[in-house]
VOMI-365671 format. One line per 4 residues: number of its first residue (from 1); for each residue x negated, z, y of C-alpha. Coordinates in nm, 3 decimals, always signed. Example, Ala and Ser with C-alpha at 12.3 -4.5 7.8 and 13.67 -1.06 7.14 Angstrom:
1	-1.230:+0.780:-0.450 | -1.367:+0.714:-0.106;
This chain:
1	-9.319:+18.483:+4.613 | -9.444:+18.279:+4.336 | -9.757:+18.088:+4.484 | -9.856:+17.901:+4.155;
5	-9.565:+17.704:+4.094 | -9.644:+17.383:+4.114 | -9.523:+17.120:+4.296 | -9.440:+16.741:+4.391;
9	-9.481:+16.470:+4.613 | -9.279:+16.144:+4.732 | -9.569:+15.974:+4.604 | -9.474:+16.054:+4.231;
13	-9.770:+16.245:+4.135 | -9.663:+16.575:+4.064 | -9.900:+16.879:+4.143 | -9.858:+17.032:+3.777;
17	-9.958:+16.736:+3.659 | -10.299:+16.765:+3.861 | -10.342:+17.076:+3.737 | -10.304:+17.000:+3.406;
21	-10.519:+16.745:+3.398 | -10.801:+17.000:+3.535 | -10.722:+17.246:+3.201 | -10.753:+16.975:+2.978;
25	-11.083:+16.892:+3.161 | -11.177:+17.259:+3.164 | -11.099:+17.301:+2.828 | -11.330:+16.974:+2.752;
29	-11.576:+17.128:+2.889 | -11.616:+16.878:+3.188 | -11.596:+17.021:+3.550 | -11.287:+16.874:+3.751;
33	-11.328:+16.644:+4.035 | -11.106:+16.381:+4.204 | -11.206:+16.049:+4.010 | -11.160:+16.252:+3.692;
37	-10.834:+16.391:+3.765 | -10.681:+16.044:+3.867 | -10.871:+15.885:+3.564 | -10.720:+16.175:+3.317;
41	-10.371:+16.110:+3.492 | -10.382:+15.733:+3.522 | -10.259:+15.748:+3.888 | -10.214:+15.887:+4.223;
45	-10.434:+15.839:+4.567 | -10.792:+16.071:+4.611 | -10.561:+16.150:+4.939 | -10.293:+16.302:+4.738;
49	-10.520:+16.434:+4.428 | -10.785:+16.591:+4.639 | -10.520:+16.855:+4.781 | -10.334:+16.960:+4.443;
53	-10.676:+16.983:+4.327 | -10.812:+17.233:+4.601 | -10.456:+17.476:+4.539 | -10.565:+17.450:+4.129;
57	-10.940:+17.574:+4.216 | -10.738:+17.856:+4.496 | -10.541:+17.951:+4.189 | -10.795:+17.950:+3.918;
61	-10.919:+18.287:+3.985 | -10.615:+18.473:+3.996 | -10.538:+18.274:+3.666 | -10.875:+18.390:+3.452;
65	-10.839:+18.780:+3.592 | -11.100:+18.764:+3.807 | -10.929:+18.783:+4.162 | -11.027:+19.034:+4.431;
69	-10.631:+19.162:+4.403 | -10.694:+19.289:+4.076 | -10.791:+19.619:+3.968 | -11.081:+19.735:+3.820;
73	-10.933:+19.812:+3.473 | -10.809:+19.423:+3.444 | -11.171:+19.283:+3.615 | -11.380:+19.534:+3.324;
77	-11.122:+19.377:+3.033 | -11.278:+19.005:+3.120 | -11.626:+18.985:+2.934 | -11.902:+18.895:+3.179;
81	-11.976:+18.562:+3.051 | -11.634:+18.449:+3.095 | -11.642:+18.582:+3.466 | -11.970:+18.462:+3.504;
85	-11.860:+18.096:+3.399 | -11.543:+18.098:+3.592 | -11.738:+18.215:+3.902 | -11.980:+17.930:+3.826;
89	-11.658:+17.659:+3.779 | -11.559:+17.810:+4.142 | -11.864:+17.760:+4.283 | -11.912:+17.420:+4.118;
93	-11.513:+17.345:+4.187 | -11.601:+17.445:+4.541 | -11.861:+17.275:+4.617 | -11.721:+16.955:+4.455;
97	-11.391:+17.007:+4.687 | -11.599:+17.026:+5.012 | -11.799:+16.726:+4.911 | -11.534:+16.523:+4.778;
101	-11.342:+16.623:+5.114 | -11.653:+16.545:+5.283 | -11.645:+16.229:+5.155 | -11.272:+16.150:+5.225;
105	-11.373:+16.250:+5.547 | -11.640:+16.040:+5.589 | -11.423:+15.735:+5.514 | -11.177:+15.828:+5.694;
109	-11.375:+15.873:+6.039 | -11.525:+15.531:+5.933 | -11.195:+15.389:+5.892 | -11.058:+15.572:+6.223;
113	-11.413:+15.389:+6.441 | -11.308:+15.090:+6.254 | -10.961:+15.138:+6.363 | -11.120:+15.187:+6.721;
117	-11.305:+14.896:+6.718 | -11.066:+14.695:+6.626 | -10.844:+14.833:+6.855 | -11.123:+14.784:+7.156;
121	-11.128:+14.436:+7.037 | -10.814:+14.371:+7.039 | -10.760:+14.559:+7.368 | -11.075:+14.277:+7.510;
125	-10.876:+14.024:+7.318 | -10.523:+14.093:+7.470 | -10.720:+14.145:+7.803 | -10.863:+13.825:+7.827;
129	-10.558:+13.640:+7.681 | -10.420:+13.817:+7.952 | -10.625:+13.648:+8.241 | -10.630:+13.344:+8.041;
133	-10.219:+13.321:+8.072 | -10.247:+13.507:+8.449 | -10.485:+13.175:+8.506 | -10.217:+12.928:+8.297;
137	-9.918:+13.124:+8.514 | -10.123:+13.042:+8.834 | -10.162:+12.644:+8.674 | -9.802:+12.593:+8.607;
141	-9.679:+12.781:+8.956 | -9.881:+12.527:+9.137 | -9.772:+12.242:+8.888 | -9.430:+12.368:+8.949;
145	-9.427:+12.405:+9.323 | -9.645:+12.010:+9.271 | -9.352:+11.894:+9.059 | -9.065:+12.031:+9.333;
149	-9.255:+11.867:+9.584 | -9.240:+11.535:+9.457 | -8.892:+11.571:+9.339 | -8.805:+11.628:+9.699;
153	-9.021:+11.317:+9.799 | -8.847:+11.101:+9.555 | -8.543:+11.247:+9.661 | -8.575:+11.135:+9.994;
157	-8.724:+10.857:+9.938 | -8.438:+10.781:+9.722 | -8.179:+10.833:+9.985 | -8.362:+10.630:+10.214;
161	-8.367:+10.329:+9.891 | -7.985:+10.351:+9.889 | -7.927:+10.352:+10.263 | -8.145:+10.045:+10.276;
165	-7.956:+9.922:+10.023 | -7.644:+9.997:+10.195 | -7.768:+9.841:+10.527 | -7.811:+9.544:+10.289;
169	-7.512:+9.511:+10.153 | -7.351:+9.537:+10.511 | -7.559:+9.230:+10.656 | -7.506:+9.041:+10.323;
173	-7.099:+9.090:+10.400 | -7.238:+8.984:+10.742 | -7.386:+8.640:+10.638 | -7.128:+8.577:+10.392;
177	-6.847:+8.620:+10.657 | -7.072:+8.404:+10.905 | -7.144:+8.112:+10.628 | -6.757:+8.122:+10.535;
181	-6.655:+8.070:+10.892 | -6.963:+7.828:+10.942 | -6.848:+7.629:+10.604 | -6.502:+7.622:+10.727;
185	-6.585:+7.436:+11.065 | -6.828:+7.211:+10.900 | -6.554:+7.133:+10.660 | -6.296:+7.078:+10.973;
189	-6.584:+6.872:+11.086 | -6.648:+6.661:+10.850 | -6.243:+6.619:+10.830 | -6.207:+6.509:+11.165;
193	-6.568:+6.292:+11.100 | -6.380:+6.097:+10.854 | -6.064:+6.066:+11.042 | -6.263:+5.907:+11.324;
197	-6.455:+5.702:+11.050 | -6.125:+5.566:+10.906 | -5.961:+5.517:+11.245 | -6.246:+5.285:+11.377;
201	-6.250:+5.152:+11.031 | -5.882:+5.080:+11.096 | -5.933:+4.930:+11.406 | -6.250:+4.697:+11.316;
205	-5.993:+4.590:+11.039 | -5.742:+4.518:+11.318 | -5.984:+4.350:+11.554 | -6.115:+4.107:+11.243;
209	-5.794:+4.015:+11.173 | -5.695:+3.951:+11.533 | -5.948:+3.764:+11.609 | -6.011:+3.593:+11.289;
213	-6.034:+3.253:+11.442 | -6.289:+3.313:+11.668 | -6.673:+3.177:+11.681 | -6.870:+3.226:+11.321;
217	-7.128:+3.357:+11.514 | -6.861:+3.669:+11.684 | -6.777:+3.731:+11.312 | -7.148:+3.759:+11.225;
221	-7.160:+4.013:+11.522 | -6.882:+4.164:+11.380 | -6.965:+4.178:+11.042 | -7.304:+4.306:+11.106;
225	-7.130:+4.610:+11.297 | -6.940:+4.676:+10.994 | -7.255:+4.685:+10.823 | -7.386:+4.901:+11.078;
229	-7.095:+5.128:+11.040 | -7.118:+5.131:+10.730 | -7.468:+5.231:+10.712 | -7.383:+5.509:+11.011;
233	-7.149:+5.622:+10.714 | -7.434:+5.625:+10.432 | -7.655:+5.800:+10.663 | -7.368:+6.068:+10.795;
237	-7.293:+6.114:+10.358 | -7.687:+6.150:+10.321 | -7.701:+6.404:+10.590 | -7.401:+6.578:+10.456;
241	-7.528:+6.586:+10.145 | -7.836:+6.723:+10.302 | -7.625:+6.962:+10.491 | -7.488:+7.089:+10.187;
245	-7.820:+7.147:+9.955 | -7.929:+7.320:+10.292 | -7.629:+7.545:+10.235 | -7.673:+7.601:+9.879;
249	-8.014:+7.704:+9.980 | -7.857:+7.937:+10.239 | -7.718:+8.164:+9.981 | -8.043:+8.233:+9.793;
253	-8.279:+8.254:+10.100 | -8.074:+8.457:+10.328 | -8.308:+8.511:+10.578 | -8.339:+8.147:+10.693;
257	-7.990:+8.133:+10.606 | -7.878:+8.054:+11.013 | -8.213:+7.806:+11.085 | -8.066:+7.602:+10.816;
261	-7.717:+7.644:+10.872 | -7.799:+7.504:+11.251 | -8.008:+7.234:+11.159 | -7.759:+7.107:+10.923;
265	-7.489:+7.123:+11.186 | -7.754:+7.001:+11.449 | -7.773:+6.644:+11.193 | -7.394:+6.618:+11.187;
269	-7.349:+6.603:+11.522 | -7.589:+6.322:+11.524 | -7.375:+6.165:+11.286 | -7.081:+6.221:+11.494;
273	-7.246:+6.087:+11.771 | -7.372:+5.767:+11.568 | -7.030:+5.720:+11.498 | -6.899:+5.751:+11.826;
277	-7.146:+5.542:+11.958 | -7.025:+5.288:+11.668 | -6.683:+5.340:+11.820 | -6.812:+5.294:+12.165;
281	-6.980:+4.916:+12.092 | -6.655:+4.820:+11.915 | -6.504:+4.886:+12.204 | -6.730:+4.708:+12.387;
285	-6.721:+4.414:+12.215 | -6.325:+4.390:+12.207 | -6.360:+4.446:+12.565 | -6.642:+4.158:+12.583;
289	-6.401:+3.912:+12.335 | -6.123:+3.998:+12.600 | -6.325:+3.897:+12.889 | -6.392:+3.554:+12.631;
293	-6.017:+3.536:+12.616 | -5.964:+3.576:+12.961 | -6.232:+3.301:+13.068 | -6.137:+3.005:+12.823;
297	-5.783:+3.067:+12.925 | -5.864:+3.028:+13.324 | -6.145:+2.817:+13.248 | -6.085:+2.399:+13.367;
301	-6.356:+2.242:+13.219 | -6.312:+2.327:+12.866 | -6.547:+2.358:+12.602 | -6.913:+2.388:+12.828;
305	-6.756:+2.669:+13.006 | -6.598:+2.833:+12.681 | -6.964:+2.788:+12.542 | -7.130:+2.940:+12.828;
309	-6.907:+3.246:+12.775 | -6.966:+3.255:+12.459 | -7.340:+3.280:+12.541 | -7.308:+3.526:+12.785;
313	-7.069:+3.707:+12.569 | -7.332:+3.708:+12.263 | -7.585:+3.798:+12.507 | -7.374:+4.087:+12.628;
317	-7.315:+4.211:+12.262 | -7.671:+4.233:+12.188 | -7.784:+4.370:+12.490 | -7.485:+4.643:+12.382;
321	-7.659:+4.680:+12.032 | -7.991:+4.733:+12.180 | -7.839:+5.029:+12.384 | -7.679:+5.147:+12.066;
325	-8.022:+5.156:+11.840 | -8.207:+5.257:+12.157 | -7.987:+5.553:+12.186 | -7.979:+5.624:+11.799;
């Protein structure tokens, strides 16, 4: 087997073309090393050079004749001063290889405790990024398990929001129903109020015209009880109109919603009972003008004794309207 043909690499530098570059350089008269090689070739790494370089100086021997294979007939045709030089170029060669190994070496066990401290450091690094996201982890599973818990507060506080809510909307169907029921006897109420109103008004219409020839003084009686119905009217309107703000005011204060609602109802009763009452002294006083009737028709002695009716008849009226006010 052929051990000096030369070869190549992936890295493009072929190993001929090292060793060509060491003739030239021999033949120059300059001993070979690395730098020169790759400065004589214009490429190639002192990783790849420093090989090819070490098989040329292996080889040179056997190339000059002066190899320990050869026999004694070839190693006498070499003069001594070329042996002597090529031995020196070995030795030279050699030691240049072992230092310029040496040196590659050197940089690379620098490189490899660089690489290790770097490595270290990033092994501290990724340790205490490590405990630094173990901690974070440990921050977010409490801020998590924080965050659940006051989901499920809201939550429930939520449900309870909406069943109060619910309640709410069940006692505001409530009141409603209670104020439409309420609003539909205070309007039968008033109806039948102001039936009664017009039927005594009917009636004091009736007795006026019946006894339209009676005493000025019966009419003033009577007028002023028209007056006084009247104003029983005014004041039952008044308190119906109160009766009605109250319920407007019902259905945006809910709560006092029944208070009001009672009071109001509480004032038309006293309206109804005014108006009764009203009712109650116009009946009286027909009563009292029949009684006057009655008298002047059985009476014998004619105007004194119609007059003294009269006077106890006016006399009984008042006494009547006293009653009324008192009881108003």
């Amino acid at each position: 087997m052929n051990t000096n043909t030369p070869k190549t690499t992936s890295r493009g530098v072929q190993e001929a073309d090292v060793w060509a570059a060491a003739d030239a350089l021999i033949a120059q008269g300059l001993r070979p090393t690395i730098e020169r090689v790759r400065q004589h070739i214009g490429r190639g790494s002192p990783n790849t050079v420093s090989p090819m370089l070490e098989t040329w100086f292996a080889t040179l021997g056997q190339r000059l004749g002066v190899a320990g294979e050869q026999d004694a007939g070839t190693t006498q045709a070499v003069p001594d001063p070329v042996q002597r030089l090529a031995q020196d170029l070995w030795n030279a060669a050699k030691e240049e290889a072992v230092a310029a190994a040496s040196a590659v070496l050197g940089e690379r066990e620098e490189l490899l405790a660089r690489s290790l401290a770097e490595h270290q450091q990033q092994k501290d690094q990724l340790a205490q990024r490590e405990v630094a996201m173990q901690a974070q982890k440990e921050a977010l599973n409490q801020a998590l398990q924080a965050a659940q818990a006051q989901a499920q507060d809201l939550a429930r506080r939520l449900d309870e929001v909406q069943q109060q809510l619910q309640d709410r909307d069940v006692r505001l169907d409530e009141m409603r129903n209670t104020l439409a029921d309420t609003a539909k006897q205070r309007e039968a109420q008033q109806q039948k109020h102001g039936e009664e109103i017009q039927a005594a008004g009917v009636e004091r219409q009736r007795l006026a015209e019946q006894y339209a020839g009676n005493e000025r003084h019966m009419l003033a009686e009577l007028d002023r009880a028209r007056q006084e119905v009247a104003a029983a009217r005014k004041t039952a309107q008044e308190q119906e109109r109160k009766a009605e703000s109250r319920y407007q005011e019902l259905q945006t204060r809910q709560e006092r919603g029944e208070q009001d609602l009672l009071n109001a109802y509480a004032q038309l009763q006293a309206a109804q009972n005014a108006a009764a009452l009203a009712q109650e002294r116009a009946a009286d006083m027909k009563s009292l003008l029949d009684a006057q009737q009655r008298l002047v028709a059985s009476s014998p002695t004619g105007d004194a004794t119609a007059a003294s009716a009269r006077r106890s008849t006016l006399s009984t009226a008042r006494r009547s309207m006293t009653r009324v006010r008192t009881l108003r």
